[in-house]
C-alpha positions in Angstrom: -37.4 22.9 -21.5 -33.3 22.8 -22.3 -33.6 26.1 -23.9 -36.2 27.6 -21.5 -33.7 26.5 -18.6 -30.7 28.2 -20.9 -32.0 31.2 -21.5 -33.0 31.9 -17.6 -29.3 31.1 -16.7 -28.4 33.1 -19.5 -30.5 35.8 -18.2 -28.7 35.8 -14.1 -25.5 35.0 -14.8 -24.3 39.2 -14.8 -25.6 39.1 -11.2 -24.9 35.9 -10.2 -21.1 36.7 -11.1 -21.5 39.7 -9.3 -22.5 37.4 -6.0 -19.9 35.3 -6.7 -17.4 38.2 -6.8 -19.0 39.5 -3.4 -18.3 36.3 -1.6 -14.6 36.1 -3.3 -13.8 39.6 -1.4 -15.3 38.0 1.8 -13.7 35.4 2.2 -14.1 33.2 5.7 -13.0 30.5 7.3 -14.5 26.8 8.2 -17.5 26.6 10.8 -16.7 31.1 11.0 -18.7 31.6 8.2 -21.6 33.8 9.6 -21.3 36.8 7.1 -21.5 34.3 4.6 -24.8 32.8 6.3 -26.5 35.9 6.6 -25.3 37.0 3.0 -27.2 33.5 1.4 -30.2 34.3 3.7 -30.6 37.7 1.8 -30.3 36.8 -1.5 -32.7 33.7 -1.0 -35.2 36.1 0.2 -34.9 38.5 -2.1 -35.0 35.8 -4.7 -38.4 34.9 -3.0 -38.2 31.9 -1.0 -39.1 31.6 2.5 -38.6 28.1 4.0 -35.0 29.3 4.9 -33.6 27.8 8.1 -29.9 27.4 9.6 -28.2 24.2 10.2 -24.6 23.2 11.4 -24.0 26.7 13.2 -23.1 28.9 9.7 -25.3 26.7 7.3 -28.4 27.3 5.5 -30.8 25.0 4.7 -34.1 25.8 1.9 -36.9 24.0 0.7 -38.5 24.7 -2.8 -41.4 22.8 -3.4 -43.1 21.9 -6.9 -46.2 20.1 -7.4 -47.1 16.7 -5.2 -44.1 18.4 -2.7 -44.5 15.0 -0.9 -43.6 13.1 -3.7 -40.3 12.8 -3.7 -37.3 15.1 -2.1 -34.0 15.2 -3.7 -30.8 17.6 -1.8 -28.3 19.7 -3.8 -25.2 20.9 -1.9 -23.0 23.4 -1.7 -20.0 24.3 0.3 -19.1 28.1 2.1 -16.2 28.0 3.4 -13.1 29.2 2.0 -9.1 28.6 2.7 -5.9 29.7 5.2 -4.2 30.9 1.6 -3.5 34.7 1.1 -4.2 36.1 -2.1 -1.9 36.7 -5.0 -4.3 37.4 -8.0 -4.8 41.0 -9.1 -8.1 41.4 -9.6 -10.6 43.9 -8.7 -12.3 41.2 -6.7 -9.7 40.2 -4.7 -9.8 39.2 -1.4 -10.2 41.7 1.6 -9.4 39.5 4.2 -5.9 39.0 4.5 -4.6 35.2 4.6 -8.6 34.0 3.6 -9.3 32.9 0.3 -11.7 31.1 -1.6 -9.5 28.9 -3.2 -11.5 26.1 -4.0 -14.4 27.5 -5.8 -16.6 27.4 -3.0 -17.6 31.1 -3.6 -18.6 29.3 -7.5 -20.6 26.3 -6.0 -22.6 29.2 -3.1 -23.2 31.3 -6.2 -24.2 29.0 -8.4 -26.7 27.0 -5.9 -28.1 30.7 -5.5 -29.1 31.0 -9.2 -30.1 27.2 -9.2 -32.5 28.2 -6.0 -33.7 31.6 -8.3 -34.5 29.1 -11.4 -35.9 26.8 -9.6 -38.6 28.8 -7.5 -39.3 30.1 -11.0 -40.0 26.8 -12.5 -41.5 25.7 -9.2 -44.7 24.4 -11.9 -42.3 22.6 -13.9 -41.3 19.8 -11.5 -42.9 17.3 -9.5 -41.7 17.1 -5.6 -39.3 19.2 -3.7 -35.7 20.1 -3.8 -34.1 20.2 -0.1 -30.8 23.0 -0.9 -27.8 22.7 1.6 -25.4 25.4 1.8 -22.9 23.6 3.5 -20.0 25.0 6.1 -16.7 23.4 7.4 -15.8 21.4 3.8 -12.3 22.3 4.6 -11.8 21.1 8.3 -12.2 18.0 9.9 -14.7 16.4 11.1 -16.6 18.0 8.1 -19.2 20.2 8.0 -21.6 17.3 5.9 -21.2 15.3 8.9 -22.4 17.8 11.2 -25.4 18.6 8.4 -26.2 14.8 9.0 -26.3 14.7 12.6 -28.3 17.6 12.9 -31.0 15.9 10.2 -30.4 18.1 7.3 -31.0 15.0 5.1 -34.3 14.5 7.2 -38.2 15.9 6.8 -38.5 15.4 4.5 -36.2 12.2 4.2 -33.7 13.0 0.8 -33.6 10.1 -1.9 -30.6 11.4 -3.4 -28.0 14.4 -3.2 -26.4 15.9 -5.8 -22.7 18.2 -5.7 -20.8 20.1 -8.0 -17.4 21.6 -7.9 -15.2 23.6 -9.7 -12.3 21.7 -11.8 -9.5 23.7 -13.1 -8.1 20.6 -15.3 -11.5 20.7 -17.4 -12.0 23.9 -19.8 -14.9 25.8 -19.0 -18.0 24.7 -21.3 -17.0 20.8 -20.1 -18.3 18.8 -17.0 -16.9 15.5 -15.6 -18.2 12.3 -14.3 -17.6 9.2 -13.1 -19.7 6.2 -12.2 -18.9 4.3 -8.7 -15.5 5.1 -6.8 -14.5 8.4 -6.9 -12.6 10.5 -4.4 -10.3 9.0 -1.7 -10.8 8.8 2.3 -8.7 11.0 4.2 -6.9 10.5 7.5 -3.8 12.8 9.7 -1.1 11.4 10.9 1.1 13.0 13.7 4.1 11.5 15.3 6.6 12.7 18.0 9.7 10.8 18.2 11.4 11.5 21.5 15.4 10.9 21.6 17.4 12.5 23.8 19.4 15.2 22.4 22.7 16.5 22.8 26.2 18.1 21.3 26.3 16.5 17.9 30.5 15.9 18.0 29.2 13.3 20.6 26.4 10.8 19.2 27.3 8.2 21.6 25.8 10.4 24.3 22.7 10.8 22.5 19.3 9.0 21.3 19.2 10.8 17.8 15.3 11.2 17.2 16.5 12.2 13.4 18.4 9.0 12.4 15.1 7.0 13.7 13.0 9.3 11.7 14.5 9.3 8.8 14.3 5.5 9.5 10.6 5.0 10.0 9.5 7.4 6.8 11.6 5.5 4.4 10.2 2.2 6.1 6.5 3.6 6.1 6.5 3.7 2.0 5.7 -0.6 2.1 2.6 0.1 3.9 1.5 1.0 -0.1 4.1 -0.7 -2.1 4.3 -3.9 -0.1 1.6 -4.6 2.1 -1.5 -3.1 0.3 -2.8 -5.1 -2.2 -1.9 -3.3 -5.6 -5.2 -2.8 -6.7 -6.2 -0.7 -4.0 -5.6 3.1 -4.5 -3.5 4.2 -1.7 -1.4 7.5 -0.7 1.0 7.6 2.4 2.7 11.3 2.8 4.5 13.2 5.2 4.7 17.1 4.4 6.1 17.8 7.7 9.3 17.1 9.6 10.6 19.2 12.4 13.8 19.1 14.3 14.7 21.8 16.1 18.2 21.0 16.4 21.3 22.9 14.8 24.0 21.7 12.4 26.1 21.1 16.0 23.0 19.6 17.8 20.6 16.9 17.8 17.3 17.7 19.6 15.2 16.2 22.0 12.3 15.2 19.2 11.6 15.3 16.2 8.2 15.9 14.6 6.2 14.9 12.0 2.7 14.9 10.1 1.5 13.3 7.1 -1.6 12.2 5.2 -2.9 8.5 4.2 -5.5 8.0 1.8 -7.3 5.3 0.3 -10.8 3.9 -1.2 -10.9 0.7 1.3 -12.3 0.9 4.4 -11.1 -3.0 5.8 -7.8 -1.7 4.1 -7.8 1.7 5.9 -7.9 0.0 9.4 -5.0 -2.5 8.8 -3.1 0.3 7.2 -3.3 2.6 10.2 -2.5 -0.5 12.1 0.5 -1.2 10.1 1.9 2.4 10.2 1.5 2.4 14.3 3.3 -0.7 14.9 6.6 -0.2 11.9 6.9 3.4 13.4 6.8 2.8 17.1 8.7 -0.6 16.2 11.7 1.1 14.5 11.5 3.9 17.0 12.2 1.7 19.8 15.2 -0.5 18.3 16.8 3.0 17.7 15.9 3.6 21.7 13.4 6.4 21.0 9.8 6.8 21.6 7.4 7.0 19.0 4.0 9.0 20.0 1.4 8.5 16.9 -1.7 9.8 16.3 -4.2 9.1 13.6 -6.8 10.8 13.2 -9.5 9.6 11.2 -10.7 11.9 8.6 -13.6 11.6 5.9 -14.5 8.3 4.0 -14.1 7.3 0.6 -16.5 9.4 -2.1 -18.9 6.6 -3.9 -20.9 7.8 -6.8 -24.3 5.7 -7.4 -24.3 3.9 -10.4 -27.5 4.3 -11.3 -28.1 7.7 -10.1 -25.0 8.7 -11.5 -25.6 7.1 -15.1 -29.0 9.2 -15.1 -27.1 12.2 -14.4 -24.8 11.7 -17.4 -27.3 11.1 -19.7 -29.5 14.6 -18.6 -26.1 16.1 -18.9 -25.3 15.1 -22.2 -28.9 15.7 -23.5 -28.7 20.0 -22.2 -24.7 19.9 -23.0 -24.0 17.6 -25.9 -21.8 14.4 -25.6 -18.5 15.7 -26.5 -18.7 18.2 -23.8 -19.1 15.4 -21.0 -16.2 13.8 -19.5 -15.2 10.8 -17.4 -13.3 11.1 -14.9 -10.8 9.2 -13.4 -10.4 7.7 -9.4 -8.7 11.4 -7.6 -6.9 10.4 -4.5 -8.0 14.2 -3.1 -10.6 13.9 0.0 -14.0 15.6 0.4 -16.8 15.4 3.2 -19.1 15.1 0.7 -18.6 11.2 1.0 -20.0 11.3 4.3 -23.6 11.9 1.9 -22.6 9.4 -0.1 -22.2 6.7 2.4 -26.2 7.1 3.5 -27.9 7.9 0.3 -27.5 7.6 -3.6 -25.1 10.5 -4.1 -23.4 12.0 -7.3 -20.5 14.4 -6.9 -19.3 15.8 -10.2 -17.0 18.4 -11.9 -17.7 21.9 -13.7 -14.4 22.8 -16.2 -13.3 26.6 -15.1 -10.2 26.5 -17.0 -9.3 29.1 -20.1 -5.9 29.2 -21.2 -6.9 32.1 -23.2 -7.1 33.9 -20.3 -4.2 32.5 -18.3 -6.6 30.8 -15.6 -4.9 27.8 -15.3 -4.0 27.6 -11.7 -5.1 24.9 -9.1 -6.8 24.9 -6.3 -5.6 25.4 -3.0 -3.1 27.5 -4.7 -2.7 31.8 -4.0 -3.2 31.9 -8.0 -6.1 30.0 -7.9 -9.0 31.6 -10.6 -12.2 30.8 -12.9 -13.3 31.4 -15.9 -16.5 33.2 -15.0 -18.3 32.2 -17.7 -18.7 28.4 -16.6 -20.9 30.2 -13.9 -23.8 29.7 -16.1 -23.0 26.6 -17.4 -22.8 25.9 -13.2 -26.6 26.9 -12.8 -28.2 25.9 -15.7 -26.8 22.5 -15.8 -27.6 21.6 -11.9 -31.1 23.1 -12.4 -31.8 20.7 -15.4 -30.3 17.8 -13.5 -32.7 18.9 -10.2 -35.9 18.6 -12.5 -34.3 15.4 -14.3 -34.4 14.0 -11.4 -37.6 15.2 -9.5 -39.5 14.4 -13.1 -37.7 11.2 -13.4 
C-alpha cells in the first residue's frame, strides 16, 4: 500500500502545488480568514466529500469515513492563518496582500491536508474508521485558534482518540521528517510592564523619578528568574524585545515601556516564575520610587508528544520513508496552540524538511524571505495519509 499511496501523491502534487501557490498570494490574517474558509470548502467538494462543516468562525471541519466508521476516529490538523510580515521573495506567487504573509508554512500544511483529504476519500475502502480533518484558524494569535476548535467540540462526535500535526521545518532538507518522543515545544506567555517615573530636564536628575535607570534595573535583575531561581533542568526563556522611552537625549520621560516573552515546559514552574518576575520588577521599581504596572498574559501550554502514539508514528514513517530519512528532534523553546490538543488527547506534532540549499531556500520562518522547497509537498501528503491509515488500521 506504500507505493499505491506514493504514486497517488505523486499523481496531485502539480495541483496541489498550484493550491498551495493560491493560498500563498492570499494571504490572511488570524480568526480573518474567511476567503481562505470558503477556498478549503471548494476544493473539498470538488474533491468529493460532503460532511464539510465550519467551526471556530473561519475553520473547517470534514469527516471521511472508511469501513466500521464507528470504530475508531482519529483528527489531523492543519493551520490557515498566515503572518503581519510583508513580502520580500520574488516569485510569481508572491503575496498580493501587502504586509500578509504566509510565513510559516501554513499555506503548506492547508495544501497538503487538501491532498491528504483527496487520497484519503480515494482509499476510503482501505481503512477501517474515520478520520475527523481540522483546518484550523488563529495559530498565530492568542488565545489560539485550537482552543477555540475545543471549546466548540471539534474533537467531539465522534469523540477523537488521537490527533496528528505537521509543519514545515526549514532546518530539515526536503525528503527528511522529524520527531520526537514526549516534551517537545515550549508554553508561551506576554509580558507587559509600564514603569511610571516622573520625568523631567535631564541636566537635573534630582528632580526626577528616572523610569529608565529602574528599567534597566529590573531587566538585568529579571535574567535569575532562569539562571538562579529555576531549577536547571527545566527548559526556560525570559525575553524582552521591547523597551520604549519616549524621552530625548536632554529628557527623561514620564514611563518607560516594555514587553517580553517567557517560556518554559513546566507548568508548577510557570506559576512561580510569573510570580517571581511580578514581585523582583515591581520590587526594584519601587526602591527606585517608580511604579511598576505588569501584566502577564498567559499564553499556550507546553507541546507533549505521546510516547506511544508517537513511537508508532516513527516506525510507519520509517517503513514509507526509510530510516535515514527520519530524524529526532530536539526540545524547541518556540510555542504552538497545538499543545492545547495535546493536553486532552494522545497527540503527535512533527516536522516536514522544506529546505534546499540548491535552490537558496534556506530562510526561517517568521522571516519576509521565508520559502519551501515545493517538492516536500508530496512528501507532506503522502506521508500524513500513510500515518492516517497506520493509525486507523492499527
Amino acid at each position: 500500500m506504500i507505493n499505491e499511496i506514493k504514486n497517488l501523491a505523486s499523481g496531485i502534487s502539480k495541483e496541489i502545488v498550484e493550491i498551495r501557490q493560491h493560498l500563498h498570494q492570499n494571504p490572511e490574517l488570524s480568526f480573518e480568514e474567511f476567503n481562505t474558509q470558503k477556498f478549503i470548502i471548494q476544493k473539498l467538494e470538488e474533491f468529493g466529500l460532503n460532511e464539510i462543516s465550519t467551526i471556530a468562525g473561519t475553520g473547517v471541519l470534514v469527516l471521511i469515513k472508511g469501513k466500521n466508521p464507528e470504530k475508531k476516529t482519529i483528527a489531523l490538523r492543519a493551520d490557515i492563518d498566515a503572518l503581519p510580515i510583508t513580502e520580500t521573495n520574488e516569485v510569481k506567487y508572491k503575496s498580493k496582500n501587502t504586509g500578509v504573509m504566509h510565513a510559516c508554512g501554513h499555506d503548506v500544511h492547508t495544501s497538503c491536508m487538501l491532498g491528504v483529504c483527496k487520497l484519503l476519500n480515494n482509499l476510503k475502502d482501505k481503512f477501517e474508521g474515520t478520520v475527523k480533518v481540522i483546518f484550523q484558524p488563529g495559530e498565530e494569535k492568542l488565545p489560539g485558534g485550537a482552543s477555540i476548535v475545543i471549546k466548540d467540540g471539534g474533537l467531539k462526535n465522534p469523540d477523537v482518540t488521537s490527533i496528528i500535526g505537521q509543519h514545515v521545518m526549514p532546518l530539515l532538507p526536503t525528503g527528511t521528517v522529524g520527531f520526537r518522543k514526549g516534551l517537545y515545544m515550549a508554553s508561551t506567555d506576554e509580558i507587559y510592564m509600564s514603569i511610571i517615573g516622573r520625568g523631567g530636564h535631564g541636566a537635573q536628575p534630582q528632580q526626577n523619578i528616572d523610569p529608565i535607570t529602574a528599567s534597566a534595573q529590573i531587566i538585568t535583575a529579571l535574567q535569575q528568574v532562569v539562571s538562579r531561581i529555576a531549577h536547571p533542568i527545566i527548559p526556560s526563556v525570559l525575553s524582552f524585545g521591547k523597551i520604549e522611552a519616549k524621552g530625548a537625549t536632554n529628557i527623561i520621560p514620564d514611563r518607560v515601556y516594555i514587553e517580553g516573552t517567557f517560556r518554559t515546559l513546566d507548568e508548577k514552574w510557570r506559576e512561580k516564575a510569573h510570580e517571581s518576575i511580578f514581585k523582583i520588577s515591581t520590587g526594584i521599581a519601587e526602591s527606585f520610587g517608580c511604579k511598576c504596572e505588569i501584566e502577564i498574559k498567559k499564553g499556550y501550554p507546553f507541546l507533549k508528544n505521546d510516547e506511544i502514539l508517537t513511537e508508532k508514528l516513527i516506525s510507519y514513517a520509517k517503513n514509507y520513508m526509510g530510516n535515514e530519512n527520519v530524524k529526532e528532534l530536539d526540545i524547541w523553546m518556540a510555542a504552538e496552540d497545538f499543545a492545547y490538543y495535546s493536553q486532552i488527547v494522545p497527540a503527535c506534532f512533527y516536522r516536514l524538511g522544506t529546505r534546499n540549499e540548491s535552490k537558496k531556500i534556506i530562510s526561517n520562518v517568521h522571516t519576509s524571505t521565508f520559502d519551501i522547497d515545493e517538492d516536500a509537498i508530496q512528501t507532506g501528503i503522502g506521508l500524513m495519509t500513510w500515518l492516517a491509515v497506520c493509525e486507523l488500521n492499527d
